[in-house]
Residue frames as a rotation matrix with the C-alpha (Angstrom) as fourth column:
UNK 1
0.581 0.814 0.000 0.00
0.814 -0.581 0.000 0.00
0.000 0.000 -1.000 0.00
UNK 2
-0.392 -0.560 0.730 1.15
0.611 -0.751 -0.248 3.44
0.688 0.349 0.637 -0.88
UNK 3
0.585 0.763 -0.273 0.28
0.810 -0.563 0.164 6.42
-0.029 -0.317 -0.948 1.75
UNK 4
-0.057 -0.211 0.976 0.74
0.821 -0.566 -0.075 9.65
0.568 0.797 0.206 0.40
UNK 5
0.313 0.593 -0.742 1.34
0.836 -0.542 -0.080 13.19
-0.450 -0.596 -0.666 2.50
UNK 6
0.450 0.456 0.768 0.39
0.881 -0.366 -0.300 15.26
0.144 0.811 -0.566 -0.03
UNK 7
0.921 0.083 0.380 0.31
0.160 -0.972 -0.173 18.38
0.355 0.220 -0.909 1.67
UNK 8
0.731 -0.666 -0.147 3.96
-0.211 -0.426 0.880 18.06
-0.649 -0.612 -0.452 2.52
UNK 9
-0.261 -0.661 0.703 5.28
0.782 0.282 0.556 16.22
-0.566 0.695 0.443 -0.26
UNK 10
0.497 0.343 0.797 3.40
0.853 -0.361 -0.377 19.34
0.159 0.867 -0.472 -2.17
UNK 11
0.995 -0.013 -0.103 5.01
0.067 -0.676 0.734 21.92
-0.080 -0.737 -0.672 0.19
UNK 12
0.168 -0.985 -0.045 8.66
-0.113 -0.064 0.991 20.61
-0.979 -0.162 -0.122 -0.47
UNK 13
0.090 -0.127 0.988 8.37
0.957 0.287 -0.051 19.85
-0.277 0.950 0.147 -4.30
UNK 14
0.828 0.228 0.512 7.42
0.425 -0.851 -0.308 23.84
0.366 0.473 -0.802 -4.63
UNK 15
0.747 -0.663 0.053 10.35
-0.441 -0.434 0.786 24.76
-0.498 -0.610 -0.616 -2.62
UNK 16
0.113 -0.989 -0.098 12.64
-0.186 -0.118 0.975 22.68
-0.976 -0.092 -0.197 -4.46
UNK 17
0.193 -0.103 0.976 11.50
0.972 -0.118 -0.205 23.30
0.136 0.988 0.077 -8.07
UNK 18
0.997 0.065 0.028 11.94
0.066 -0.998 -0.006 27.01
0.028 0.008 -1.000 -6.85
UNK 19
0.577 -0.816 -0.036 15.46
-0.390 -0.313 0.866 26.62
-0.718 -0.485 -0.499 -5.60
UNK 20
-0.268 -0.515 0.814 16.49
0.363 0.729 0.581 24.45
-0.892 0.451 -0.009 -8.95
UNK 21
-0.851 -0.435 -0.295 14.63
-0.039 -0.507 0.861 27.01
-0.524 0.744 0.414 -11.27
UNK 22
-0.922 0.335 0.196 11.93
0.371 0.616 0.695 24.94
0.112 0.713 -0.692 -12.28
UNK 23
-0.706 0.685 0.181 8.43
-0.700 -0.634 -0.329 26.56
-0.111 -0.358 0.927 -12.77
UNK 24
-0.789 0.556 0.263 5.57
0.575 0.818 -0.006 23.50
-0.218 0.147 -0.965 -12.30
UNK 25
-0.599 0.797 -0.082 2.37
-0.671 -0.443 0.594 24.53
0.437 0.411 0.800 -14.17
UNK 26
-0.282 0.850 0.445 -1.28
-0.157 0.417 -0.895 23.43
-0.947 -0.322 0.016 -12.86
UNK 27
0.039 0.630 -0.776 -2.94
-0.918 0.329 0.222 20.66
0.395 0.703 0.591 -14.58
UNK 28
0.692 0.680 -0.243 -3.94
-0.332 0.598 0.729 17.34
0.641 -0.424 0.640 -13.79
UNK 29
0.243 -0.303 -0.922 -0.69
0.767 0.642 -0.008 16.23
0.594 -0.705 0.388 -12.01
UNK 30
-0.717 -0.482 -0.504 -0.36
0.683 -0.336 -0.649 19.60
0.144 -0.809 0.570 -9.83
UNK 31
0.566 0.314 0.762 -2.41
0.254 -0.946 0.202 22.36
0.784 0.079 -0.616 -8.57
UNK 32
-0.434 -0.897 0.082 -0.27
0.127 -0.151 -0.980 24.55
0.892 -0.415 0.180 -6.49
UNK 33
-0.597 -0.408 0.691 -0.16
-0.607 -0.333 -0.721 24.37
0.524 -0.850 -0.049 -2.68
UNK 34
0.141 0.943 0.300 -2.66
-0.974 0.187 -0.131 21.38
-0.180 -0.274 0.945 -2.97
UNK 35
0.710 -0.116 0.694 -1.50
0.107 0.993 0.056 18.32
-0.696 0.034 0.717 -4.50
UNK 36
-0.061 -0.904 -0.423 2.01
-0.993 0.011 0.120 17.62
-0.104 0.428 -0.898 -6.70
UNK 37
0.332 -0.498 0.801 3.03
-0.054 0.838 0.543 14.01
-0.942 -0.224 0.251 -8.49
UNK 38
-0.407 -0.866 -0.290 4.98
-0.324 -0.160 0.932 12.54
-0.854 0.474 -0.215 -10.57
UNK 39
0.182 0.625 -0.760 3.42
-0.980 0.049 -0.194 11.92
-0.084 0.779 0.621 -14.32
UNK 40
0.157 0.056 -0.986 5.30
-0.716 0.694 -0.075 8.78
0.680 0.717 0.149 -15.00
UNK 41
-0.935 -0.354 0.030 4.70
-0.166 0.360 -0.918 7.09
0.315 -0.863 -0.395 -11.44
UNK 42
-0.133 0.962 -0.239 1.03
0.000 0.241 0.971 5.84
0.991 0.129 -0.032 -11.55
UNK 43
-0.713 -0.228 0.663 -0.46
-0.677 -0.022 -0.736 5.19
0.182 -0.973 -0.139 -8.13
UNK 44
0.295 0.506 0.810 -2.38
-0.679 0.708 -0.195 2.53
-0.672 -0.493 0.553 -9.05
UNK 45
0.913 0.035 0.406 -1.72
0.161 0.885 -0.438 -0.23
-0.374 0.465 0.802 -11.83
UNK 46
0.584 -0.805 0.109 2.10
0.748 0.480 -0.459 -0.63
0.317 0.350 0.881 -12.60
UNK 47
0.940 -0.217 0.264 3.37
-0.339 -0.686 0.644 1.50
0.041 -0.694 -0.718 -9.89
UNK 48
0.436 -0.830 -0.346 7.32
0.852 0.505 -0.138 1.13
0.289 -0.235 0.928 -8.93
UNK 49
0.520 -0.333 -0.787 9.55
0.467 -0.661 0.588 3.07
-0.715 -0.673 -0.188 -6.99
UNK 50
0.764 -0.209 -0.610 11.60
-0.611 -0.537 -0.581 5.41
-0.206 0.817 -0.538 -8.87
UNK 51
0.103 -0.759 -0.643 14.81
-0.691 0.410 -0.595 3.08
0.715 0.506 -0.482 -8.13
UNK 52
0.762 0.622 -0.182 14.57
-0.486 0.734 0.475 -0.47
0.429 -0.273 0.861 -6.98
UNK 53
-0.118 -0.925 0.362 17.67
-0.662 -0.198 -0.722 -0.90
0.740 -0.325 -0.589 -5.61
UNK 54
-0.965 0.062 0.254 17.42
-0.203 0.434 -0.878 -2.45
-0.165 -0.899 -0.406 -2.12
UNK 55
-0.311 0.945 0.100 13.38
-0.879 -0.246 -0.408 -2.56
-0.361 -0.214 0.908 -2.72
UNK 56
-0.412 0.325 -0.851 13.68
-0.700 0.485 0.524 -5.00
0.583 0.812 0.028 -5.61
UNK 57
-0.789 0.165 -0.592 12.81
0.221 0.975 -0.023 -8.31
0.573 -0.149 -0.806 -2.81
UNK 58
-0.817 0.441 -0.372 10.22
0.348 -0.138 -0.927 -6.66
-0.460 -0.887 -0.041 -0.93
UNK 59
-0.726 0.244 -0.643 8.60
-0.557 -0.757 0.342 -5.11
-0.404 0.606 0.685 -3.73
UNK 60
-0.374 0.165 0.913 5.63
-0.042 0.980 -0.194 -7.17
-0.927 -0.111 -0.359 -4.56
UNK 61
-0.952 -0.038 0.305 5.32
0.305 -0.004 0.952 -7.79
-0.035 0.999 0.015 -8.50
UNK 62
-0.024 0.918 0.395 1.81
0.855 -0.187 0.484 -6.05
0.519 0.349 -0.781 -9.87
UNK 63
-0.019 0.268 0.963 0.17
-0.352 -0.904 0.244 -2.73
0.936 -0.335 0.111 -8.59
UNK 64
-0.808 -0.082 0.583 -0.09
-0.514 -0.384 -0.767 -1.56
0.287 -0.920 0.268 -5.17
UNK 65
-0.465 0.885 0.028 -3.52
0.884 0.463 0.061 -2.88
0.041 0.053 -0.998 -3.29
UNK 66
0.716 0.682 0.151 -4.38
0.697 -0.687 -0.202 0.89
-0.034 0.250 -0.968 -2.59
UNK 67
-0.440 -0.898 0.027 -2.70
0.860 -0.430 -0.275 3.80
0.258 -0.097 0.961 -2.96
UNK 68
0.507 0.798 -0.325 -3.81
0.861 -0.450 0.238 7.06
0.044 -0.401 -0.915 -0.69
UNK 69
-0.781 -0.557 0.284 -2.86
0.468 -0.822 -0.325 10.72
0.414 -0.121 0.902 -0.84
UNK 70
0.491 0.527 -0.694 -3.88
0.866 -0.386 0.319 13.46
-0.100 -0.757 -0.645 1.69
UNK 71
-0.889 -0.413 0.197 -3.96
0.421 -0.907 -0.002 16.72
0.179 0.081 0.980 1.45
UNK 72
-0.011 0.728 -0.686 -6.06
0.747 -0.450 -0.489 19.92
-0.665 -0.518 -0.539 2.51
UNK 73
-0.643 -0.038 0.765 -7.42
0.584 -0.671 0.457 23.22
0.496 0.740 0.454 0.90
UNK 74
-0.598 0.459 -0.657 -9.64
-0.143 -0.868 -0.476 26.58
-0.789 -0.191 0.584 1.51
UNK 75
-0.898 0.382 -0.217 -12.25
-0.383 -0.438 0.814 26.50
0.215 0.814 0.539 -0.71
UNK 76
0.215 0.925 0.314 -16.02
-0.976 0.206 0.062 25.76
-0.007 -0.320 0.947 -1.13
UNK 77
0.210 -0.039 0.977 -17.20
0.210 0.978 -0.006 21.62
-0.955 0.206 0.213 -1.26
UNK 78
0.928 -0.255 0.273 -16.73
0.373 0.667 -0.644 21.35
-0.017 0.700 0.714 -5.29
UNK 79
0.444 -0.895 -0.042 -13.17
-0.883 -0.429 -0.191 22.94
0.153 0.122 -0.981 -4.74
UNK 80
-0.248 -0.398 0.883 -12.48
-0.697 0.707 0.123 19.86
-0.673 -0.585 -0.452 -2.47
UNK 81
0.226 0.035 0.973 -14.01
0.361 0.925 -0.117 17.25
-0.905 0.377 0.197 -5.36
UNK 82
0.657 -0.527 -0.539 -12.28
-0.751 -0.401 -0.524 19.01
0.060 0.749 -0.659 -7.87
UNK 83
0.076 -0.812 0.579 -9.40
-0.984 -0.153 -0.086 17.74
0.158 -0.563 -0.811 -5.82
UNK 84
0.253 0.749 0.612 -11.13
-0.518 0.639 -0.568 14.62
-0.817 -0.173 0.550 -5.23
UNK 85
0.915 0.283 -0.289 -11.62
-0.326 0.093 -0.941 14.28
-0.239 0.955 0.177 -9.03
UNK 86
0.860 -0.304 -0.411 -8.09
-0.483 -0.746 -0.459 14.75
-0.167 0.593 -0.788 -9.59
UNK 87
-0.386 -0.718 0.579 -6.24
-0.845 0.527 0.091 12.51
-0.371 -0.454 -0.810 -7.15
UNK 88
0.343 0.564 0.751 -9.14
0.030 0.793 -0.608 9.52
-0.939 0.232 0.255 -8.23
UNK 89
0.969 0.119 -0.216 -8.27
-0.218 0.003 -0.976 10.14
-0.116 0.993 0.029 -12.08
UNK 90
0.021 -0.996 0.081 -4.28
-0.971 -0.040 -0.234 9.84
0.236 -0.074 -0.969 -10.89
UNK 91
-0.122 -0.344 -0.931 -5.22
0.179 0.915 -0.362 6.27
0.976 -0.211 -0.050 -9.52
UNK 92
-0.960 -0.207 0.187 -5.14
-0.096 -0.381 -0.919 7.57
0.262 -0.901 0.346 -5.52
UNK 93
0.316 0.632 -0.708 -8.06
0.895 0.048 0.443 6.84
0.314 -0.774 -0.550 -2.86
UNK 94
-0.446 -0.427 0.787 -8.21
-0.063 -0.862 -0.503 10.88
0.893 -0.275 0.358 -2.08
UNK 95
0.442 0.527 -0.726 -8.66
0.895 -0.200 0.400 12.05
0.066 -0.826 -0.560 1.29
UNK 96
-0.559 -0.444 0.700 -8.85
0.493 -0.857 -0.149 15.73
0.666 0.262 0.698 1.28
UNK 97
-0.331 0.306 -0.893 -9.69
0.913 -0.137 -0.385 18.16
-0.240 -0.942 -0.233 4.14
UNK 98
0.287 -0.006 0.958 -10.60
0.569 -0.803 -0.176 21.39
0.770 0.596 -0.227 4.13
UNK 99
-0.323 -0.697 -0.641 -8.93
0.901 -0.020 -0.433 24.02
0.289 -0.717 0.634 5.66
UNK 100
0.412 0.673 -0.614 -9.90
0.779 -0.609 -0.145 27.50
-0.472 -0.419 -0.776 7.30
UNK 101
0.661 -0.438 -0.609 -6.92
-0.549 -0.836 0.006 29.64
-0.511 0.330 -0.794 6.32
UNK 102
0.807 -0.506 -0.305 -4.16
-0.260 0.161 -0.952 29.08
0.530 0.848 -0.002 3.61
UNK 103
-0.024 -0.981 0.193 -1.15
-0.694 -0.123 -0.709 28.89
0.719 -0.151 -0.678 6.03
UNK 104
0.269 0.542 0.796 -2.94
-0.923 0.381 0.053 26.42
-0.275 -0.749 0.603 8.18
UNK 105
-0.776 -0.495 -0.390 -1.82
-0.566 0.820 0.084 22.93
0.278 0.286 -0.917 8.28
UNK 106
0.266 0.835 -0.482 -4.71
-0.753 0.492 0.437 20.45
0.602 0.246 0.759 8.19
UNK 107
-0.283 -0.685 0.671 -4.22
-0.897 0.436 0.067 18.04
-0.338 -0.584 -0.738 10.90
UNK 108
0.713 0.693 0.107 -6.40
-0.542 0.642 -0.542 15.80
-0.445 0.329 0.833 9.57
UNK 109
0.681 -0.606 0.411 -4.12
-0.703 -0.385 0.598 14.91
-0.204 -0.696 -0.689 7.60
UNK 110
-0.369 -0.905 0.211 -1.29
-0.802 0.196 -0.564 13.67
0.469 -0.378 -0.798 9.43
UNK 111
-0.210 0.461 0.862 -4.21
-0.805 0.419 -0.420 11.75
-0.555 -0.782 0.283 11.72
UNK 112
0.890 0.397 -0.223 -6.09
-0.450 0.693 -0.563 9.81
-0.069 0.602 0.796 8.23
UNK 113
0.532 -0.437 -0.726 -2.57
-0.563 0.458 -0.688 8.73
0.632 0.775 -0.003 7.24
UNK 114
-0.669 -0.565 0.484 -1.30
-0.717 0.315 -0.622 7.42
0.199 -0.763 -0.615 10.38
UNK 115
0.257 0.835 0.487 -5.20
-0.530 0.543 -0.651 5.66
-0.808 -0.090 0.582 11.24
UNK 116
0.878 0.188 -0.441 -5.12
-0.467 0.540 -0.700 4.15
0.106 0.821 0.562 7.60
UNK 117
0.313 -0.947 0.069 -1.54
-0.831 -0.308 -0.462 3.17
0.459 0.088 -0.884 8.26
UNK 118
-0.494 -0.337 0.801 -1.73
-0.846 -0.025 -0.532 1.51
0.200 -0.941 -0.273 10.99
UNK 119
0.109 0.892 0.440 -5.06
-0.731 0.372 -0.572 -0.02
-0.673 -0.259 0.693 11.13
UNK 120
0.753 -0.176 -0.634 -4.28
-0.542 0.381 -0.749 -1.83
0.374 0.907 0.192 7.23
UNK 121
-0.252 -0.876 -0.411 -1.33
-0.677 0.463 -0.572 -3.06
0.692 0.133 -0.710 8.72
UNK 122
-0.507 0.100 0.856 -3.21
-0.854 0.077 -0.515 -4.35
-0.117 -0.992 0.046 11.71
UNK 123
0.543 0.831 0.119 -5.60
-0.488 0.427 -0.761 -6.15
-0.683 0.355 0.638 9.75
UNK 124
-0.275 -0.663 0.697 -2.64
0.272 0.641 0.717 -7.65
-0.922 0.387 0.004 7.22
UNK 125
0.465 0.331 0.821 -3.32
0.533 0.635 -0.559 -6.02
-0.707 0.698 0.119 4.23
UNK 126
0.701 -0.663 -0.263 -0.24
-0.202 0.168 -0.965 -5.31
0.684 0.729 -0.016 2.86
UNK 127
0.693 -0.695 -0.193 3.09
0.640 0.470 0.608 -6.62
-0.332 -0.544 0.770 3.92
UNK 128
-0.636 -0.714 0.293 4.87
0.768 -0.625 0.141 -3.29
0.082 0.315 0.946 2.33
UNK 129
0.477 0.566 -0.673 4.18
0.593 -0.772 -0.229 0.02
-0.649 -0.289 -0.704 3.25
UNK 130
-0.399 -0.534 0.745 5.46
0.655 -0.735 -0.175 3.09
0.641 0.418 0.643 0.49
UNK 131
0.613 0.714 -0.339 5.21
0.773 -0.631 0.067 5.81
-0.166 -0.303 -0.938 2.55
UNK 132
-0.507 -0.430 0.747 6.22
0.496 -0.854 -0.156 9.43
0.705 0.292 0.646 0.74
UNK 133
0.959 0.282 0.027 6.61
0.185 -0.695 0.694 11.87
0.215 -0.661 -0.719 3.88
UNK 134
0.047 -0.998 -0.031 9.45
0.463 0.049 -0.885 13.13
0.885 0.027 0.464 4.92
UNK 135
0.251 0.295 0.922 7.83
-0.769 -0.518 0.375 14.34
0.588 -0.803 0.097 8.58
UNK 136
-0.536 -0.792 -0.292 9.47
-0.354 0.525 -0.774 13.29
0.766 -0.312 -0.562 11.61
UNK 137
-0.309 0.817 0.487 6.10
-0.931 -0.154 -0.332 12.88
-0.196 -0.555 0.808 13.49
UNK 138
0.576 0.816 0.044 5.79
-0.817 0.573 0.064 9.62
0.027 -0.073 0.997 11.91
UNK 139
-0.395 -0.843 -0.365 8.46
-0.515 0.532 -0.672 7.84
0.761 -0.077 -0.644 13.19
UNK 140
-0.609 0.457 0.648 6.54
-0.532 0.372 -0.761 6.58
-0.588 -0.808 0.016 16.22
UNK 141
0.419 0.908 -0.028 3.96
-0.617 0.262 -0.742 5.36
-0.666 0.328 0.670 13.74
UNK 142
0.145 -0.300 -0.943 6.78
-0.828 0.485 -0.282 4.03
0.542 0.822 -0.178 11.13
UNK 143
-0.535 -0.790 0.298 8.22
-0.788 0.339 -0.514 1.85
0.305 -0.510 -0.804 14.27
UNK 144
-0.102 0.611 0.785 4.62
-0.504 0.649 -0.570 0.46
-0.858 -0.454 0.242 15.53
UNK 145
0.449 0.485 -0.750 4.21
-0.793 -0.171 -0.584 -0.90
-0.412 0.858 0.309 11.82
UNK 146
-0.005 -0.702 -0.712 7.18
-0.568 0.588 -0.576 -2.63
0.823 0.402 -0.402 12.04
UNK 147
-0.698 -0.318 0.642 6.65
-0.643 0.673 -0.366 -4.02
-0.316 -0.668 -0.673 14.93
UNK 148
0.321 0.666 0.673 3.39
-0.472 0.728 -0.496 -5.45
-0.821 -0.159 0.548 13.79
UNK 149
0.175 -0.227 0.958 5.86
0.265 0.948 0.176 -7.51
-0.948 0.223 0.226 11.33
UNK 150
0.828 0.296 0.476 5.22
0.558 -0.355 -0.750 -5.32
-0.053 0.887 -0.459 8.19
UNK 151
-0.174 -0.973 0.155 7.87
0.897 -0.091 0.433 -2.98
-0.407 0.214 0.888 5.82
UNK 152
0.571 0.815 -0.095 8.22
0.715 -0.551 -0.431 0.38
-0.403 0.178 -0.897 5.71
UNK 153
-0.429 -0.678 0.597 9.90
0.900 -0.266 0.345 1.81
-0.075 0.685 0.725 2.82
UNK 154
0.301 0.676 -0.672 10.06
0.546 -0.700 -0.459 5.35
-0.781 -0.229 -0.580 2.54
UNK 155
-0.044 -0.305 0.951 10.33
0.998 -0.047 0.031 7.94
0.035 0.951 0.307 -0.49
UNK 156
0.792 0.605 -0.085 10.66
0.580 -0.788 -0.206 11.97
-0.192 0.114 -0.975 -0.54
UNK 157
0.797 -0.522 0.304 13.56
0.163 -0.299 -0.940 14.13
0.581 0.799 -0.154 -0.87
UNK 158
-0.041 -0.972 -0.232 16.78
0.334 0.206 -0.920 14.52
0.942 -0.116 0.316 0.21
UNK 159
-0.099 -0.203 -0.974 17.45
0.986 0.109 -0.123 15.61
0.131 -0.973 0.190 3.95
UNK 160
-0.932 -0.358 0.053 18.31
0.324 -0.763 0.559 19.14
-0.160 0.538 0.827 2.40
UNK 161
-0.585 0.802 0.123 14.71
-0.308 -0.359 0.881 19.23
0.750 0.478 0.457 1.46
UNK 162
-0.118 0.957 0.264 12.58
-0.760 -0.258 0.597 18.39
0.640 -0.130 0.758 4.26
UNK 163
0.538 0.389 -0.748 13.32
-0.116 0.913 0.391 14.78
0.835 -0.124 0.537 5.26
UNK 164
0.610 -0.240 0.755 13.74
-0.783 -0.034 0.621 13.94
-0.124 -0.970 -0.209 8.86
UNK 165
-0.176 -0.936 -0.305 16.85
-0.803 0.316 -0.505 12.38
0.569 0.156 -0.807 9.48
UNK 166
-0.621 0.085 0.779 15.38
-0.569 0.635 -0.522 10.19
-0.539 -0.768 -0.346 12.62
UNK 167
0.487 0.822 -0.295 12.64
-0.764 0.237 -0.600 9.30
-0.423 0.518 0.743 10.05
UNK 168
0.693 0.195 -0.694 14.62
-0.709 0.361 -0.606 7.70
0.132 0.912 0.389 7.58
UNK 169
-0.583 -0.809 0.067 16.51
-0.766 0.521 -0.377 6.23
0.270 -0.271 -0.924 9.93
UNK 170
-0.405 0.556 0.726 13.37
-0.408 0.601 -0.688 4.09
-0.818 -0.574 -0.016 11.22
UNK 171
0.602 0.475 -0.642 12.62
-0.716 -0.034 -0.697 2.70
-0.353 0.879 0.320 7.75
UNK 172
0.723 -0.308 0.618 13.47
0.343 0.937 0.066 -0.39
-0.600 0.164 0.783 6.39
UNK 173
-0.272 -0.568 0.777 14.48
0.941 0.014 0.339 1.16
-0.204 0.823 0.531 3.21
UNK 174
0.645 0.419 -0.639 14.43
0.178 -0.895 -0.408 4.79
-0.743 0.149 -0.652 1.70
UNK 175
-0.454 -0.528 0.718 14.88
0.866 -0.073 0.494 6.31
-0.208 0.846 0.491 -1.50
UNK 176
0.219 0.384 -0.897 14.99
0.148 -0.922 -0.359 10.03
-0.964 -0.054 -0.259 -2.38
């Protein structure tokens, strides 16, 4: 299973296409400060990390069973199933919040992806986890995961950008 945090993996992508030059245009795989992926990285049928390296034996051949991204916005309800619309047409189980003010973080969340996390793993259904975050808050949550027996491989950018260092130490595996 894949869990996406959107609104942080969207938060550091704009920061480091800014610092590298790169201007990202809204359309279906970004809208800005709301959701960000990669075009040639489905998130549901023939998914694969970017580089299989260490992943390749854990990786299980075929698609993902789900793959979830979270993120939040300001706006009315069809702003949110816009949003909705967008992540579902990408392949992604969305789970979008809504938020009060723009500079607000959404705990939600941090809470859906940790619950969905957790619980899935409780219940055995998947024996990999992909989780793209790069927040040290879920180190407590990467560890219980592993204890219940399961792998959590993680994916976001370099240290430089965003990624807790204690994080990716608690991770089976990590690629950035």
């Amino acid at each position: 299973m894949i869990f996406v945090d959107g609104e942080n993996l969207t938060i550091r992508a704009q920061d480091w296409a800014a610092s590298n030059g790169i201007e990202l245009v809204e359309g279906p795989f970004y809208r800005k400060d709301v959701f960000v992926w990669v075009p040639d990285h489905p998130a549901g049928g023939g998914f694969r990390p970017p580089d299989l390296g260490v992943w390749h034996d854990d990786w299980v051949a075929g698609s993902p069973v789900r793959s979830s991204y979270y993120t939040s916005l300001v706006g009315s309800h069809d702003k949110i199933n816009a949003v909705k619309e967008a992540l579902w047409a990408m392949g992604f189980q969305p789970e979008v919040f809504k938020k009060i003010r723009p500079e607000q973080k959404a705990k939600g969340v941090d809470i859906a992806l940790t619950k969905d996390m957790l619980s899935h793993a409780f219940l055995g259904n998947y024996e990999v986890a992909l989780l793209v975050a790069g927040d040290g808050d879920y180190v407590p949550l990467v560890e219980e995961v592993k204890r219940l027996g399961k792998r959590v491989h993680l994916c976001f950018f370099d240290r430089g950008s965003g990624l807790s260092q204690d994080l990716k130490l608690a991770s089976d595996a990590s690629v950035m």
